[in-house]
Steps between C-alpha positions, in 0.01 A plus 500: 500500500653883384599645825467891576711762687414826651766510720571867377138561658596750788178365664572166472882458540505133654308403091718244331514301229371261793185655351202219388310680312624669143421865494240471180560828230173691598604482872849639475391803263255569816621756746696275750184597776226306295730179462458204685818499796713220400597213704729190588402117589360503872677239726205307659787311776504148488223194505412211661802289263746784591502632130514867490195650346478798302212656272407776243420804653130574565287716292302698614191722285294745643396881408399553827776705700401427877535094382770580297659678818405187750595268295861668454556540842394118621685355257818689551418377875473172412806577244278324217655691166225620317474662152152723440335572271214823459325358179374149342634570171872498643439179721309344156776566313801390754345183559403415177899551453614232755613185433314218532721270665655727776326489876180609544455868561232572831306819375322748728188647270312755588190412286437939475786568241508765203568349162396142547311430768563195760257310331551538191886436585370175634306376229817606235743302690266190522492501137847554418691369838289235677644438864831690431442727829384525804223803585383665779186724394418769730161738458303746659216284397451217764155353352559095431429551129867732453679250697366156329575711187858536539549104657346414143714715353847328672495732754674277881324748721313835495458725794256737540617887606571589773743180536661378846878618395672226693258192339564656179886472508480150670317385206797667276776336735323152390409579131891602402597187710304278359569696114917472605469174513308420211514574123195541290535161348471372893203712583326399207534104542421558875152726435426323149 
């Protein structure tokens, strides 16, 4: 996979070419506020076997900037490395450029995006990548119609706003373990 470097980005200077995801030609022409912040494979420690366990950072979408600012600060807490994202298109159109075969990336949606919604986010990656991540929908919307919509969609989970914080990132911690450990050609056999 191409690698990407910002490491002349004055507010990023620990980027690298450690980097996982390839800055795509639309993003680096944006001013460097509106891109998504670059970063490196998380270390998840060690499990049960003693084989140390890393993961793709999480991504995170969501236009809304006191989730946006929660999120941020838990997951620094729970030093998770994140990468967000403010519109559907840009997730779309990152995810749509992963590789296939790689681990599974865990996914925190906001189904209330600009561009392309949550849902219809959902239904395109169904389509075009069956089972090739793992999603956690969240929505303002906590009627049992939204929620079984996104499970049928491939959604893991959806919470309903306001969220519980703490259950929220617990749910993370297992999702990127389980993801680490797995690649989409595992996650597939074992759901499939």
């Amino acid at each position: 996979m191409a690698l990407s470097s910002r490491s002349g980005d004055a507010a990023h200077p620990s980027a690298s070419t450690d980097e996982i995801f390839p800055v795509s030609r639309e993003a680096a022409r944006a001013p460097a506020s509106a891109r998504p912040t670059p970063v490196r494979v998380a270390a998840l420690g060690t499990d049960v076997h003693g084989t140390h366990v890393t993961a793709l950072p999480l991504l995170v979408a969501t236009a809304d900037a006191m989730v946006e600012r929660l999120l941020t600060f838990a997951l620094d807490q729970a030093r998770l490395p994140h990468r967000l994202y403010r519109s559907g298109t840009q997730l779309l159109d990152d995810l749509m450029s992963l590789p296939t075969h790689d681990a599974i990336p865990v996914i925190v949606l906001d189904l209330d995006l600009p561009g392309v919604d949550g849902h219809a986010l959902l239904e395109r990656l169904m389509v075009h990548r069956p089972d090739a991540f793992l999603v956690l929908a969240l929505s303002s919307h906590a009627d049992e119609s939204m929620q079984v919509r996104s499970l049928l969609l491939g959604a893991v989970e959806h919470l309903a706003k306001p969220f519980n914080i703490r259950v929220l990132v617990a749910k993370l911690e297992r999702w990127m373990r389980f993801a680490a450990r797995h690649t989409r050609r595992d996650a597939t056999q074992a759901t499939g």
